[in-house]
N, C-alpha and C positions, 0 to 999 in steps of 0.2 A: 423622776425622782429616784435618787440612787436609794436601795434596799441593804439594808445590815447584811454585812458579811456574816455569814454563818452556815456552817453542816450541818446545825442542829435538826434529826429529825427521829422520831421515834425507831424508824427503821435502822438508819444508819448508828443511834444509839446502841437497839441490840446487836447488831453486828459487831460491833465495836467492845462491847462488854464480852461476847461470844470469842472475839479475838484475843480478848486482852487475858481471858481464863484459860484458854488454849497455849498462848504463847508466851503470855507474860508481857507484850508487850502492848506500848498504849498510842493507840490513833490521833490524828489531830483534834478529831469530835469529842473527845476526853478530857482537852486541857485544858476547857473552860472551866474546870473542878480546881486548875490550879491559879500563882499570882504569876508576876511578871517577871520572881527570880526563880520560877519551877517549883515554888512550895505549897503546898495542899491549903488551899482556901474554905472549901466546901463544894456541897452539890448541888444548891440553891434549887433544891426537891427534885434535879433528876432523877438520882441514883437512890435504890435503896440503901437500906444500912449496911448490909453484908457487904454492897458494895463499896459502898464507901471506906467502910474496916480496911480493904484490904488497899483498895487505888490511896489512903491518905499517908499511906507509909512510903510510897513513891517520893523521889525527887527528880524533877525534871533537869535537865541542861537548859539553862536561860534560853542559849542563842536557839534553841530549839522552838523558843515564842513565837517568833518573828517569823514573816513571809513576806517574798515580795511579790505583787503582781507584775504580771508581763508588762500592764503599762505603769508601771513603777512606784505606783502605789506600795505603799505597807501598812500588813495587817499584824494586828496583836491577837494571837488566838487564843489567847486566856483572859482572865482578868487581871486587871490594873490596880492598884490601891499602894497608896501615901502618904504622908505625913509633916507634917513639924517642920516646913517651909514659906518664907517671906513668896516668893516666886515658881511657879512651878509648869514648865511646858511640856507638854507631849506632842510629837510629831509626827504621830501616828495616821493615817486617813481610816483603817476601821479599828473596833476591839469585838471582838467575838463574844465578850461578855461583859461584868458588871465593870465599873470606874467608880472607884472610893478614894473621893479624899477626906480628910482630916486635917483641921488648923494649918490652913495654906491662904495666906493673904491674897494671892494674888493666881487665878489659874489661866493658861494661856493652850487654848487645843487649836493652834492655827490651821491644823490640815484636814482633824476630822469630819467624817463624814457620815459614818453610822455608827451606833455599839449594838451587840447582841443583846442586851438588858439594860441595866439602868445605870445612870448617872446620878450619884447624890456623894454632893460637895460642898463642904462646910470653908466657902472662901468670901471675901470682900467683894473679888472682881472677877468674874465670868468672861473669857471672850472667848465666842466660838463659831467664826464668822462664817464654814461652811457647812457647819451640822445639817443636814438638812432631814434623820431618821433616828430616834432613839425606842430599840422596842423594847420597852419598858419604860419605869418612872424617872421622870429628872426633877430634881427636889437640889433647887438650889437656893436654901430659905435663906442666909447669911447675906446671900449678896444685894449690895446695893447697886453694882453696874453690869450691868445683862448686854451682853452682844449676841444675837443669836439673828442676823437677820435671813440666811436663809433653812430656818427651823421650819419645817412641814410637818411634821405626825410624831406625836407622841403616844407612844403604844400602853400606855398607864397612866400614874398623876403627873400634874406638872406645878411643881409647888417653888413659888419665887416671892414668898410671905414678905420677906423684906425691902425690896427692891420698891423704887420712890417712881420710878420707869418703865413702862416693860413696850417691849416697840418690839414684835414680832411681826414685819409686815408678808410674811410670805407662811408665816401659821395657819395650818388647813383644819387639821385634824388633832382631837386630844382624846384619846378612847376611855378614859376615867376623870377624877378631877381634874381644877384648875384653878387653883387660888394666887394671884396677886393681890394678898388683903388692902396692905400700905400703899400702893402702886395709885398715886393721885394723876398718872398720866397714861392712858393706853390707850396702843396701837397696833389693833386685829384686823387691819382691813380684809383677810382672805379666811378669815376663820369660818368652819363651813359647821362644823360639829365637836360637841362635845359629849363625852358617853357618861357624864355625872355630871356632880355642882360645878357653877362656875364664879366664884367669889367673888366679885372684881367690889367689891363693899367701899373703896378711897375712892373709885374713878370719882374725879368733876364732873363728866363729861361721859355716857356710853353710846356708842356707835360703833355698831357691828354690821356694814353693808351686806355680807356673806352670809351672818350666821342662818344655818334654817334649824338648827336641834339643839336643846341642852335638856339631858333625859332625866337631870336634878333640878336642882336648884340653882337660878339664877338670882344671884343677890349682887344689885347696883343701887346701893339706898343711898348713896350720897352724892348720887349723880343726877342735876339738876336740871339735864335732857334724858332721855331715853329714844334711842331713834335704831331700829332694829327692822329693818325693811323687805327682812326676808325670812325672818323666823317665823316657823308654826308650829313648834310644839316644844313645850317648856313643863316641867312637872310644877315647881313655888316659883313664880316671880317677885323678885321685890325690888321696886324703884318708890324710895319711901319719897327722894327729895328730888323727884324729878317733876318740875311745872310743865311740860312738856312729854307727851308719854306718844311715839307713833311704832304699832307694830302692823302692817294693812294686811298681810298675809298671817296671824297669826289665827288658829284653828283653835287649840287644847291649852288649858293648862289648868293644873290643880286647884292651888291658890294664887289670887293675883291684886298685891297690893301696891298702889302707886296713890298713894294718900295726900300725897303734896302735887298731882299733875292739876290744874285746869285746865286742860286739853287733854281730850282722853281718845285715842283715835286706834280702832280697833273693828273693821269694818267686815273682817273675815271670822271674826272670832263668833263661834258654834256655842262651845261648851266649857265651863269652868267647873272642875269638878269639886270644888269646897268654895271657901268664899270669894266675893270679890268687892275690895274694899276700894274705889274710889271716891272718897268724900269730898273732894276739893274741884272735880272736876267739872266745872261751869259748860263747858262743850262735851259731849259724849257721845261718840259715835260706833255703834254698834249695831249695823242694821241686819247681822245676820244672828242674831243671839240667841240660844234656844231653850238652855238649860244650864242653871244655877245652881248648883246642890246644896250649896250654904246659902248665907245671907249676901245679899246685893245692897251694898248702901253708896249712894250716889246722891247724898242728900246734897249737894250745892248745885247741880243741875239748873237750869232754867228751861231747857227742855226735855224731858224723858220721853223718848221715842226708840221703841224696839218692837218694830215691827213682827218679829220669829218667836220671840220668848213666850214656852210656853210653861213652865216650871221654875218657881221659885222653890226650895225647898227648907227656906228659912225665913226671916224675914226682907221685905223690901221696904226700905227708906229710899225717898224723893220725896223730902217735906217741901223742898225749897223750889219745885216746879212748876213752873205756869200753866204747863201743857202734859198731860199724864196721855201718851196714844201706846196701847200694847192691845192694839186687835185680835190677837191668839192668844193671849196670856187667861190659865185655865185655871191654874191653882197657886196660892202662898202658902205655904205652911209657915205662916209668921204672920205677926204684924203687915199689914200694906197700908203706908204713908204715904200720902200726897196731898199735906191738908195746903197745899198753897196753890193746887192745880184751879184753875175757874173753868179749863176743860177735863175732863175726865171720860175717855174713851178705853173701857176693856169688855166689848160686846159676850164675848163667851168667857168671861172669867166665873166659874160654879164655887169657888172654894176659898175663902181665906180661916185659915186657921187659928188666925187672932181677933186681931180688930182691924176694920177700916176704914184710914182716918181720908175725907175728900171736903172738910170744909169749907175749901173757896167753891166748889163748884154749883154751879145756880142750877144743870142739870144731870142725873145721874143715871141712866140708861143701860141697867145689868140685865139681858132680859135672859139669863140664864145664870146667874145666881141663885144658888141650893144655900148654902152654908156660909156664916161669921161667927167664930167662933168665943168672940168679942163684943167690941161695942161696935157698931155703927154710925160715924159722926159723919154728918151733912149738913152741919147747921145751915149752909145758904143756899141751900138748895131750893128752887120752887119749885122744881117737879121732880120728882121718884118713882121710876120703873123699876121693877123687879119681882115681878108677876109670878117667879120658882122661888123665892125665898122661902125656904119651911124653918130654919132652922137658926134661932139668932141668940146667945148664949149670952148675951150683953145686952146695953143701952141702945136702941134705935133715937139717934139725937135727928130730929130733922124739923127744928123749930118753927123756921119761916115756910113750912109746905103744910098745903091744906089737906082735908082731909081725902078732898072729891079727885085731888092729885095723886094721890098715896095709891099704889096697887100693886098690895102685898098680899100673896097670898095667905102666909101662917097667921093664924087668930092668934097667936103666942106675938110674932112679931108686932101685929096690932098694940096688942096690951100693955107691953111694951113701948112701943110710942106715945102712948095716951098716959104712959106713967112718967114721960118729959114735958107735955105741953101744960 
């Protein structure tokens, strides 16, 4: 991957300032403060003030821009900026700093290759068919036709709001945002990371075979698969309208809504550190899940099986399950629904902090339950263990169970039962 032309380094700055106060005269590492006709742009926070006071009274000699490399390359060692044109090309392979345009229909950079900062261009049509390095942000919101095929790393945002398209197949890296909001077509196959949100909110369709990071937000809510085969770690997910949801390596993520998946496939995933809302998900696969910090609702389910989960920290809904199996599951601090379950397996759960709802199940076997902070509903139960129960803030419903079945410890929880039958 070809690297931005650039001097820029702190050292060679002081030096450079050191020289220009000595001599008066001004180095190549200087002229990215000017444009492309030698007139004082800014410092874009190099320079101090003082300095800047004295280098913006400068005028450079244009032809003094320009550089050629030995292999014939040319660089622009300052920056670029434009205006008030149908058509506009530059022929340049690097820019040492920023490229501004303005109201330019049409922009044509067929030879670049890096800039030293950023690109942001308020045009129609973008082509830029050998970029392959901008260190800084490209913000090219206007356009609706993006050629960038072989773009690799963007060193800040990359912001292409308008565009109906975006087919970047050789995009690695984005170190800040990424917003393609409108963009109903995209094409990342190499995208590996992204150091903030990644917006793509129009895709039909998300398929990221590459990505494994996005340190924000990923928002794909109109995309009607989600298939991400390499990600593990995502701060908010959202794939609202995706019936299809597969991430098999994904570890972390904060919030994670995919509300429209019926298939829910997420087999590495550990920890969600706020909620996670799958309600539509019929299939749910999470066999290494551990810790929930918000609420879990996965009420359409037909089987709820998570084996690792040992913390709800909200509540859990699976009203709609046949089969409740969470052999580790220790504590809810919420509601626990599973009134559709007829099995019901949470050996060492001690703690719900609501109510818990197990109505279909005929037998209910907590033999280390302390605390329901709630009601207790069992009604089809004909037999109930729960031998540590002290502590039950609610109704114990367990209609159809006798009494010689019942072994509950609290006298409070007894009286309680006897104040249902």
């Amino acid at each position: 991957m070809t690297k931005p032309y650039t001097q820029f380094t702190k050292q060679n700055l002081k030096l450079a300032l050191a020289h220009y106060k000595a001599t008066k005269k001004i180095r190549d590492v200087l002229l990215v403060c000017f444009d492309q006709h030698g007139n004082w742009y800014g410092s874009h926070g190099l320079l101090g003030k003082q300095e800047c006071n004295k280098l913006s009274k400068e005028i450079i000699p244009a032809n003094r821009m320009v550089k050629i490399k030995t292999n014939g390359q040319t660089v622009l060692l300052c920056s670029f900026r434009d205006s008030s044109k149908n058509t506009l090309e530059l022929k340049y392979h690097h820019v040492a700093s920023l490229i501004i345009i303005n109201d330019v229909r049409h922009l044509y950079l067929p030879n670049l290759l890096t800039t030293g900062s950023d690109i942001i261009a308020d045009s129609v049509t973008f082509y830029s068919p050998n970029l392959q390095t901008v260190a800084g942000d490209l913000c090219i919101d206007s356009a609706t036709s993006i050629n960038v095929p072989n773009l690799r790393t963007v060193e800040g945002d990359l912001n292409a709001e308008s565009a109906t398209e975006f087919d970047s197949p050789n995009l690695e890296t984005v170190l800040r945002d990424m917003r393609t909001m409108f963009a109903t077509s995209l094409n990342v196959p190499n995208l590996r990371t992204v150091g903030g949100d990644l917006i793509v909110c129009s895709a039909t369709a998300f398929y990221a075979p590459m990505l494994q990071t996005v340190e924000g937000e990923l928002d794909a809510d109109d995309a009607t698969s989600f298939n991400a085969p390499m990600l593990q770690t995502v701060d908010i997910l959202g794939a609202a309208l995706a019936t299809s949801f597969n991430a098999p390596v994904l570890r972390t993520v904060n919030v994670l809504f995919a509300e429209s998946a019926t298939s829910f496939n997420a087999p590495m995933l550990q920890t969600v550190e706020g909620a996670f809302y799958v309600p539509s998900a019929m299939s749910f696969n999470v066999p290494n899940l551990k810790m929930v910090k918000e609420h879990l609702n996965a009420d359409s389910t037909t089987r709820f099986c998570a084996p690792n989960l040992k913390t709800v920290k909200s509540y859990l809904n699976a009203k709609s399950a046949t089969t409740f199996c969470a052999p580790n599951l220790q504590t809810v601090n919420g509601d626990l629904n599973a009134e559709s379950a007829t099995s019901f397996f949470a050996p060492k759960l001690k703690t719900v902090s609501g109510s818990l709802n197990a109505n279909s199940a005929k037998t209910i076997n907590a033999p280390k339950l302390q605390t329901v902070n709630g009601d207790l509903n069992a009604e089809s139960a004909t037999t109930f263990h729960a031998p540590k129960l002290v502590t039950l803030d609610g109704i114990l419903n367990l209609r159809n169970t006798t009494m010689r079945k019942l072994m509950v410890k609290s006298l409070f929880a007894r009286r309680k039962f006897a104040e249902t039958i």
